[in-house]
C-alpha positions as CSV (number, residue, x, y, z in Angstrom):
1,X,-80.0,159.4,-22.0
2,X,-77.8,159.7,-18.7
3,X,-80.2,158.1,-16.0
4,X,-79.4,159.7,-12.2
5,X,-80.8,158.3,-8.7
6,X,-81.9,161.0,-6.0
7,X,-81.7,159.2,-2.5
8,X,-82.2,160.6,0.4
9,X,-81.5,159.1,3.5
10,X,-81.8,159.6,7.4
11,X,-81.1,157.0,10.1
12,X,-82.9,154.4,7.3
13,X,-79.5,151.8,7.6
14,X,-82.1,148.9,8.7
15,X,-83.7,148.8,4.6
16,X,-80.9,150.9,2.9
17,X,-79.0,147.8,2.0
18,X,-82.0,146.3,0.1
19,X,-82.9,149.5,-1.5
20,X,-78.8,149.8,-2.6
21,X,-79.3,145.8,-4.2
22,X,-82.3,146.8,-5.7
23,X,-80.9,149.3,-7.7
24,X,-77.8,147.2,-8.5
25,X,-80.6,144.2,-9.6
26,X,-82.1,146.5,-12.5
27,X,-82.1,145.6,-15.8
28,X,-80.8,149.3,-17.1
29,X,-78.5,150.8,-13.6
30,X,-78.8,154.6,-13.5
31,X,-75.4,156.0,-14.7
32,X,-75.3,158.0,-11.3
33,X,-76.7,157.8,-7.3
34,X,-77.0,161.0,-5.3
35,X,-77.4,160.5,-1.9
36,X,-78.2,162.9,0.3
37,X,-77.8,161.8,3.6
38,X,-79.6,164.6,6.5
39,X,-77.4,163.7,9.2
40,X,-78.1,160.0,10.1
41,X,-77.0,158.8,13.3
42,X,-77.5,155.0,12.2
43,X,-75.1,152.7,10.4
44,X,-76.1,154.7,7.2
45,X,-72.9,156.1,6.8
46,X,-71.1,152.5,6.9
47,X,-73.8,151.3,4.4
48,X,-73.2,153.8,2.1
49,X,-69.6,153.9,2.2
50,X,-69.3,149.8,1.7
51,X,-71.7,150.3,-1.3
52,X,-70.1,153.1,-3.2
53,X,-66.6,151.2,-2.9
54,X,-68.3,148.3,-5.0
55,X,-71.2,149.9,-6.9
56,X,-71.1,149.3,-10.9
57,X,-71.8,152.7,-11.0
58,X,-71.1,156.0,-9.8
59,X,-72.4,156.9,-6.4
60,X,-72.3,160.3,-4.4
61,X,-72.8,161.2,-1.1
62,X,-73.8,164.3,0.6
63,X,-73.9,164.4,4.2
64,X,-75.6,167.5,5.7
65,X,-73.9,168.9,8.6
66,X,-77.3,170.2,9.8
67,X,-80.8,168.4,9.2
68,X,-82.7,170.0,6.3
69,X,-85.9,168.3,6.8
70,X,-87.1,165.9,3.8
71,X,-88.1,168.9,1.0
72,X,-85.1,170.8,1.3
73,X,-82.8,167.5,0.7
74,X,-84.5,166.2,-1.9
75,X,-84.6,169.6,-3.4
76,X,-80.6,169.7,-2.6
77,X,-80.0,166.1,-3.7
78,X,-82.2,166.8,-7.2
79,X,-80.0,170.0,-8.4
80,X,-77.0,167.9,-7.6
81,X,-77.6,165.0,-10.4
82,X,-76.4,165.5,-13.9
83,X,-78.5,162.6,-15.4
84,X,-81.2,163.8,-18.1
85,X,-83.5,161.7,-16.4
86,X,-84.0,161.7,-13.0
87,X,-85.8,159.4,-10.5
């Protein structure tokens, strides 16, 4: 069973480090992180970027060129994981 993360994210950089360790801290790590990112105007970008580069797993982002509100990208960010279980 392939085990995906949906994330979404918008100007959140002041806990999204924490959340990013937590997930790293886990006994079983997902095999995947989507993050969908709704156009942040924080450091979330920066966070995201040092994370992925040293994650133990996969990690991609999608950054919305215009806000979708907090439904639509997490319905967006879901259809874009390929795990079997999703969380």
């Amino acid at each position: 069973m392939r085990i995906s993360i949906a994330l979404c994210t918008y100007n959140g950089g002041r806990f999204l480090a924490e959340q990013l360790d937590s997930l790293v801290r886990q006994r079983r790590t997902p095999d995947e992180l989507v993050v969908g990112d709704d156009g942040s105007t924080d450091d979330t970008a920066a966070i995201l970027a040092r994370f992925s580069a040293s994650a133990p797993f996969p990690v991609r982002v999608e950054t919305h060129s215009t806000r979708l509100g907090s439904t639509a990208n997490f319905d967006r960010t879901l259809g874009l994981c390929t795990g079997d279980l999703l969380a």
